[in-house]
DOLUM-464186 format. One record per residue: residue number from 1; x, y, z of N, C-alpha, C in turn; residue in one letter. Coordinates in nm, 4 decimals. Layout:
BEGIN
{pos:NUM; n_u:X; n_v:Y; n_w:Z; ca_u:X; ca_v:Y; ca_w:Z; c_u:X; c_v:Y; c_w:Z; code:A}
...
This chain:
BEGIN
{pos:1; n_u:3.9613; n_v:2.9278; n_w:5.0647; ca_u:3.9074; ca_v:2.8919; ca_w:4.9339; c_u:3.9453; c_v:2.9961; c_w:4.8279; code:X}
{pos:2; n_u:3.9275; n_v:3.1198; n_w:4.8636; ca_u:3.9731; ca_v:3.2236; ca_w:4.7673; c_u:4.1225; c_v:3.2668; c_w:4.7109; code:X}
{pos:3; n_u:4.1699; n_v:3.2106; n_w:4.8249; ca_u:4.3508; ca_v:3.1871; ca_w:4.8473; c_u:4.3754; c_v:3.0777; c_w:4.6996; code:X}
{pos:4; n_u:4.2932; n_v:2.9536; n_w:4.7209; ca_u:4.3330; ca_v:2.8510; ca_w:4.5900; c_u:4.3254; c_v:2.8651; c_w:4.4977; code:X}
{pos:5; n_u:4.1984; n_v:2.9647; n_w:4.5066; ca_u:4.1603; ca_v:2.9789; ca_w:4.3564; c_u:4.2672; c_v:3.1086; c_w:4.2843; code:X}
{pos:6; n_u:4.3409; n_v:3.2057; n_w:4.3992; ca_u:4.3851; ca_v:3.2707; ca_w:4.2918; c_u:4.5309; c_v:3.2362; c_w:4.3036; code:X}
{pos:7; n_u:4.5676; n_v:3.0857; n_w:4.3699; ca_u:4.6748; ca_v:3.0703; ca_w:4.3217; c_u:4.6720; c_v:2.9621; c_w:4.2233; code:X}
{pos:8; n_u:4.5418; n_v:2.9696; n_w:4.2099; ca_u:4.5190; ca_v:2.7969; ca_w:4.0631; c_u:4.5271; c_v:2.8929; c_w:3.9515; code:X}
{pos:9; n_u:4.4889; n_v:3.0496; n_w:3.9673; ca_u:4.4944; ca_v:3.1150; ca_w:3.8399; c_u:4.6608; c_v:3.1849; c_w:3.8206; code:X}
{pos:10; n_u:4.7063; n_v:3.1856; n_w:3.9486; ca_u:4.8453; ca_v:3.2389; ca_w:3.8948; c_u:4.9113; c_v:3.1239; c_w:3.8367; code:X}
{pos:11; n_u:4.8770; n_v:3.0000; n_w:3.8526; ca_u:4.9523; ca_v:2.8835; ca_w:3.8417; c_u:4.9223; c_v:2.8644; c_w:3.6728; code:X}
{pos:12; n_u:4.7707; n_v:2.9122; n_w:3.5822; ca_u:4.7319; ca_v:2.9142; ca_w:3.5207; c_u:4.7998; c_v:3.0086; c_w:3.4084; code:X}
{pos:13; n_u:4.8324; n_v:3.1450; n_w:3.4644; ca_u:4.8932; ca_v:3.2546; ca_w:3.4090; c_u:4.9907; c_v:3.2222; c_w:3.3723; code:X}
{pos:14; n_u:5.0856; n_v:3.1632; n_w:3.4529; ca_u:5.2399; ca_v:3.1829; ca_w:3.4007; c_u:5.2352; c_v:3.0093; c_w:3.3336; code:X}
{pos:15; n_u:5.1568; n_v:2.9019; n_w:3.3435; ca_u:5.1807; ca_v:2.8448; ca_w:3.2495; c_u:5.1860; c_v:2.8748; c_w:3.1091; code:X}
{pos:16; n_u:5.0740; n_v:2.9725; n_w:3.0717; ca_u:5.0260; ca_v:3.0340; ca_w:2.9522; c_u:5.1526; c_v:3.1012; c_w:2.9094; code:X}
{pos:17; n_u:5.2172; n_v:3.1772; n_w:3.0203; ca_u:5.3005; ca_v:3.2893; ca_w:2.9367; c_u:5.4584; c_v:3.2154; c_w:2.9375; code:X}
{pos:18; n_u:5.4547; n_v:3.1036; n_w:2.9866; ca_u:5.5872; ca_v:2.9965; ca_w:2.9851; c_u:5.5706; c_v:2.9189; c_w:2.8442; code:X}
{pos:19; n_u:5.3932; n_v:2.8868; n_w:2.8003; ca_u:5.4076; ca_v:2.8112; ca_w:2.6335; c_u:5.4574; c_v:2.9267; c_w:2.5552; code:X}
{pos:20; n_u:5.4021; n_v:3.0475; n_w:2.5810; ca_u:5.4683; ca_v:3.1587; ca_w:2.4979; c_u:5.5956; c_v:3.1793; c_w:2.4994; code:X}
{pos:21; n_u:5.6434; n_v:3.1570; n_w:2.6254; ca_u:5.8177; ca_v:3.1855; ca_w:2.6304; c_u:5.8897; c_v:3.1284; c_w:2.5497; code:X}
{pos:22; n_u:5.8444; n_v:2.9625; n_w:2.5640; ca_u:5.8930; ca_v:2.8357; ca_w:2.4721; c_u:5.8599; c_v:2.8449; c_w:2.2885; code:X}
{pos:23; n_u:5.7411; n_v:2.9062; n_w:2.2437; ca_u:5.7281; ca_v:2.9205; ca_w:2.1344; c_u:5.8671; c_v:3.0672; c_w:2.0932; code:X}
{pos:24; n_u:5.9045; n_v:3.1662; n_w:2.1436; ca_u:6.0049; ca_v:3.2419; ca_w:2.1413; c_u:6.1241; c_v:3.1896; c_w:2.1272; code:X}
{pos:25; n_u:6.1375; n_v:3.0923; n_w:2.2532; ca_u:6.2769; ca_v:3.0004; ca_w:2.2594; c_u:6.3032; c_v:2.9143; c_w:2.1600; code:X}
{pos:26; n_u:6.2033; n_v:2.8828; n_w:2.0641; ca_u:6.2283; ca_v:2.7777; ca_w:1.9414; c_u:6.2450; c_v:2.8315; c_w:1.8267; code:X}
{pos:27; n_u:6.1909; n_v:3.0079; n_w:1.8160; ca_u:6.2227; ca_v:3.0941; ca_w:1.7495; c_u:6.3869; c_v:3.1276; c_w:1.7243; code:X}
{pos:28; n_u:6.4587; n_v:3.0905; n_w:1.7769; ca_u:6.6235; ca_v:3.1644; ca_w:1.8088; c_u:6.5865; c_v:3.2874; c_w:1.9553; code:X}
{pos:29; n_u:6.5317; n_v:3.2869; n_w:1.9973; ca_u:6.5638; ca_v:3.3742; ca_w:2.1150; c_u:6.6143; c_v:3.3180; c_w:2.2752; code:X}
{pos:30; n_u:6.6926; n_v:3.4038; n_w:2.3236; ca_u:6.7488; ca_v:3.3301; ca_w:2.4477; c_u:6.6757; c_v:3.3958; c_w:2.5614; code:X}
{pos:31; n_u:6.6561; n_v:3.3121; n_w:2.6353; ca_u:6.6113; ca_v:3.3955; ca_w:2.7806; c_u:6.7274; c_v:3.4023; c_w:2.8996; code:X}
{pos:32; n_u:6.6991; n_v:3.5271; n_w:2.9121; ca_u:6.8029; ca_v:3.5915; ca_w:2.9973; c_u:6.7373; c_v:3.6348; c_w:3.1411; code:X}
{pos:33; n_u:6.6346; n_v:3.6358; n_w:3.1857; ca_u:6.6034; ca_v:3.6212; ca_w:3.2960; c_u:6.4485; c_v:3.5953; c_w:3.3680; code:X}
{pos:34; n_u:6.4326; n_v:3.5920; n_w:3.4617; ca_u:6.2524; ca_v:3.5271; ca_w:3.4746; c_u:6.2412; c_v:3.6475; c_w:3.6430; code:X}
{pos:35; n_u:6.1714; n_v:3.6833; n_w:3.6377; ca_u:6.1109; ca_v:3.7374; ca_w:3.7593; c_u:5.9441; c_v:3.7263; c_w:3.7876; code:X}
{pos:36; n_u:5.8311; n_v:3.7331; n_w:3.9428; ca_u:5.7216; ca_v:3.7201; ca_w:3.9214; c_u:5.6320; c_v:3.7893; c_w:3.8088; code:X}
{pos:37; n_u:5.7297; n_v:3.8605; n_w:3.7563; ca_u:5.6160; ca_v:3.9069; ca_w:3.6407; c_u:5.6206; c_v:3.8997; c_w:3.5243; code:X}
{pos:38; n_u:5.7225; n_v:3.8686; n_w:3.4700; ca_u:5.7368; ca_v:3.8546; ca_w:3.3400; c_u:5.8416; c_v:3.7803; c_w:3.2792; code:X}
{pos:39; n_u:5.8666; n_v:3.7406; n_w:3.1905; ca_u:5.9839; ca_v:3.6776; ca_w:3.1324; c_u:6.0711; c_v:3.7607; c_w:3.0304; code:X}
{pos:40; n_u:6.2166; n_v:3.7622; n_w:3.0233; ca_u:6.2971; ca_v:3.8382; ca_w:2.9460; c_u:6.3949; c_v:3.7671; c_w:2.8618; code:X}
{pos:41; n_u:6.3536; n_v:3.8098; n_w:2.7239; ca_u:6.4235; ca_v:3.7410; ca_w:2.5714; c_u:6.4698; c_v:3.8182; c_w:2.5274; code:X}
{pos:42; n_u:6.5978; n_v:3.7761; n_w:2.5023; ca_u:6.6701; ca_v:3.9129; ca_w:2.4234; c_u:6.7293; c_v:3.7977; c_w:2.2579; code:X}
{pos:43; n_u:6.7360; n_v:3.8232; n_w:2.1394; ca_u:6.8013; ca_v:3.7798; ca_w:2.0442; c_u:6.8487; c_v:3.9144; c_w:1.9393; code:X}
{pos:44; n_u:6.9531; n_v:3.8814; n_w:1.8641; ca_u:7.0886; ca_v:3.9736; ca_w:1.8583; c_u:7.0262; c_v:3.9160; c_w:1.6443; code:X}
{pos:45; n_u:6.9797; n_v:4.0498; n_w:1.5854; ca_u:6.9290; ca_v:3.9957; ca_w:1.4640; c_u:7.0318; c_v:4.0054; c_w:1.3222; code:X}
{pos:46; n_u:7.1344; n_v:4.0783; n_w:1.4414; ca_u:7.2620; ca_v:4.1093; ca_w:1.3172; c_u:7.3044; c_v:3.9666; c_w:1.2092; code:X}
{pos:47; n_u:7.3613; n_v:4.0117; n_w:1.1021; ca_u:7.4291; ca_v:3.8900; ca_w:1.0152; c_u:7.5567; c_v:3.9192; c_w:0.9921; code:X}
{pos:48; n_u:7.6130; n_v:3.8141; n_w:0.9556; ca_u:7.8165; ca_v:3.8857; ca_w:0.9459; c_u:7.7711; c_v:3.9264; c_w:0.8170; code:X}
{pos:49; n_u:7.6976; n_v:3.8973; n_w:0.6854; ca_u:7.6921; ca_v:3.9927; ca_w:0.5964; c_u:7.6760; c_v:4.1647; c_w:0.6015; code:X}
{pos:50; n_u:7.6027; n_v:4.1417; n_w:0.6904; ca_u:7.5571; ca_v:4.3278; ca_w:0.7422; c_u:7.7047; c_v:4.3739; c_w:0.7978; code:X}
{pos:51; n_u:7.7638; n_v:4.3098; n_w:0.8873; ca_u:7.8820; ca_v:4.3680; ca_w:0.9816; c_u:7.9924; c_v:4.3951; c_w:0.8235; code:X}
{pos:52; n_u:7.9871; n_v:4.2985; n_w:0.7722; ca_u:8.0974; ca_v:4.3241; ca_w:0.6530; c_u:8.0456; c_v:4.4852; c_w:0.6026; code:X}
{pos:53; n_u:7.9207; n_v:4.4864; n_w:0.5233; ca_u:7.9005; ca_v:4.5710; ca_w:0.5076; c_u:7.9429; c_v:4.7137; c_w:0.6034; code:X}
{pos:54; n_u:7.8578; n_v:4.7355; n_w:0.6768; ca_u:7.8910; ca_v:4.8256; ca_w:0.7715; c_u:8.0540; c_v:4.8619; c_w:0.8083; code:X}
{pos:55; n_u:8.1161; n_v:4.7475; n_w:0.8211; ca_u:8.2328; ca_v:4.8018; ca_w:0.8268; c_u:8.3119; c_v:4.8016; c_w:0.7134; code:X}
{pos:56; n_u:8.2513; n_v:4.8235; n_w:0.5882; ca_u:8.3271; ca_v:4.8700; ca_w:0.4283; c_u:8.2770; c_v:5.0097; c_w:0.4531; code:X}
{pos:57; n_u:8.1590; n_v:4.9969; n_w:0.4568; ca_u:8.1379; ca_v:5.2108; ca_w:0.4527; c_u:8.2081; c_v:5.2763; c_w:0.5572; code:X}
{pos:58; n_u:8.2120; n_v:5.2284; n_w:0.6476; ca_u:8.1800; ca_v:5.3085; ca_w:0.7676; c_u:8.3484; c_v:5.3286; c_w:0.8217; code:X}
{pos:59; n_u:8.4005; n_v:5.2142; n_w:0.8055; ca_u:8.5352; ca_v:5.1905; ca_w:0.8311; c_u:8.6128; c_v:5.3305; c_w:0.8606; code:X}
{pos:60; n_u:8.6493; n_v:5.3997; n_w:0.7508; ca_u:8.7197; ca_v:5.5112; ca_w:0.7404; c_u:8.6703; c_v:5.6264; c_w:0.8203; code:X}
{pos:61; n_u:8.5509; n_v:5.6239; n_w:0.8262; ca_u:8.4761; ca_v:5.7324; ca_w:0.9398; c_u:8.4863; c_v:5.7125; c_w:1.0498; code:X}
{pos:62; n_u:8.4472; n_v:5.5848; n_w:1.1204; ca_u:8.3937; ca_v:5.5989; ca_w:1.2301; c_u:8.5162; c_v:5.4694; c_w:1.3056; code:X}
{pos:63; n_u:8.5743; n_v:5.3833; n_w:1.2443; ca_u:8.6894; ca_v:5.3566; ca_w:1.2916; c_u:8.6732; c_v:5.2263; c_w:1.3724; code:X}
{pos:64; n_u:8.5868; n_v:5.1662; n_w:1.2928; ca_u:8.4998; ca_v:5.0561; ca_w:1.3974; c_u:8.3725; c_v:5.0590; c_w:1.4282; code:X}
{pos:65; n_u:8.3541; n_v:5.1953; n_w:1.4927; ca_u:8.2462; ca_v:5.2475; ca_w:1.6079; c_u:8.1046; c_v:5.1932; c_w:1.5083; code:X}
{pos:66; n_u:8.0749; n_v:5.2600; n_w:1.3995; ca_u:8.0029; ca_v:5.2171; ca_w:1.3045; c_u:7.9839; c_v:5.0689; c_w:1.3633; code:X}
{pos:67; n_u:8.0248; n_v:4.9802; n_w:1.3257; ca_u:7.9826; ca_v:4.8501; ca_w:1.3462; c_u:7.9418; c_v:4.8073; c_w:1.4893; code:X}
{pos:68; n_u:7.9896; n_v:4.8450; n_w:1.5739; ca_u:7.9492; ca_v:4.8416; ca_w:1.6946; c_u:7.8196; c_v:4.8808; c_w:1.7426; code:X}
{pos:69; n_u:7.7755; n_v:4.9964; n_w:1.6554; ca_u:7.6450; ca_v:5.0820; ca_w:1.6282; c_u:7.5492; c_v:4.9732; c_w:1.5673; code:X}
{pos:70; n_u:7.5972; n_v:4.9255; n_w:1.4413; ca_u:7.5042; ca_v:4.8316; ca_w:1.4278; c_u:7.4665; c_v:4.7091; c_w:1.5532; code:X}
{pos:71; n_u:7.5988; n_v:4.6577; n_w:1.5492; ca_u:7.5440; ca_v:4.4994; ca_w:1.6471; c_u:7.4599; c_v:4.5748; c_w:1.8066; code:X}
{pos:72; n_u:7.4459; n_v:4.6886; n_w:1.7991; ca_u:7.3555; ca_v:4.7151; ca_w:1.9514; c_u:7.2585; c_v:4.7657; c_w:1.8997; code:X}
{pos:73; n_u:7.2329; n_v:4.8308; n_w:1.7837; ca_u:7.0838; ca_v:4.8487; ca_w:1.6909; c_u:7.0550; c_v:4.7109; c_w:1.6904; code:X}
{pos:74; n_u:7.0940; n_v:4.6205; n_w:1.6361; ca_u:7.0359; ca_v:4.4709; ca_w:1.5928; c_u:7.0077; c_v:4.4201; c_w:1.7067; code:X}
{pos:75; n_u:7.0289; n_v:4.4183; n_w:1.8734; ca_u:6.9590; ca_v:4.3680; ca_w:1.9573; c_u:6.8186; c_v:4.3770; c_w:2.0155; code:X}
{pos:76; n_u:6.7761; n_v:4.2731; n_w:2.0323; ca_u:6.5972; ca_v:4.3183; ca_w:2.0800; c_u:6.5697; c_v:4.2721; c_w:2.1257; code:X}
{pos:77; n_u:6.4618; n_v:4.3128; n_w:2.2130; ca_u:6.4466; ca_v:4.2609; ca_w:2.3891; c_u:6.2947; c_v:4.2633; c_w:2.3778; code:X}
{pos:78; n_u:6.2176; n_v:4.1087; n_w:2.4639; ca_u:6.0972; ca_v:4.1145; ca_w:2.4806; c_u:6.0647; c_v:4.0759; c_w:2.6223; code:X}
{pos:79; n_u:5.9676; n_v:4.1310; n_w:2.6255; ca_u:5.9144; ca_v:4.0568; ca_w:2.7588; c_u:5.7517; c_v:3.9611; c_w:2.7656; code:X}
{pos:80; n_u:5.7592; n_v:3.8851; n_w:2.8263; ca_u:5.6287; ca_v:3.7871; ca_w:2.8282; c_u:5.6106; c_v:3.8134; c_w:2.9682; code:X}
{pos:81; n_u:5.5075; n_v:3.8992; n_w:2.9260; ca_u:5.3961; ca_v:3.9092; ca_w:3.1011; c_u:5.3377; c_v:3.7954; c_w:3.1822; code:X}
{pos:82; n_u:5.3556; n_v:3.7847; n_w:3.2309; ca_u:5.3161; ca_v:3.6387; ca_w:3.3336; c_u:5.1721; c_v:3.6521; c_w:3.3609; code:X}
């Protein structure tokens, strides 16, 4: 009996944190992987306006690298606890 009940609540848990996943996923975020505990969203917030930018200043300095700097600053990663 105690067995059902705490798998009616895990069953309970990760429904909860799967509507959350889905409210993320309709956001623009992608999910990139699921394990028993949590769920993992990563979305990339860069714009090609910014990259233009970045690579007008930066160009002559950094030779690229600059922009590259940005598009891995602009990534962001969440997790939804199960």
């Amino acid at each position: 009996m105690a067995k059902q009940k705490f798998n009616e609540q895990e069953r309970e848990d990760r429904d909860e944190a799967k509507r959350d996943m889905k409210m993320y996923l309709a956001l623009d975020w992608d999910l990139k992987g699921e394990t028993p505990e949590y769920f993992l969203l990563k979305k990339n917030t860069s714009t090609t306006g910014g990259h233009i930018w970045t690579f007008l200043l930066t160009f002559w300095f950094t030779l690229g690298i600059g922009n590259l700097v940005y598009y891995l600053l602009c990534m962001k990663s969440k997790k939804v606890i199960k």
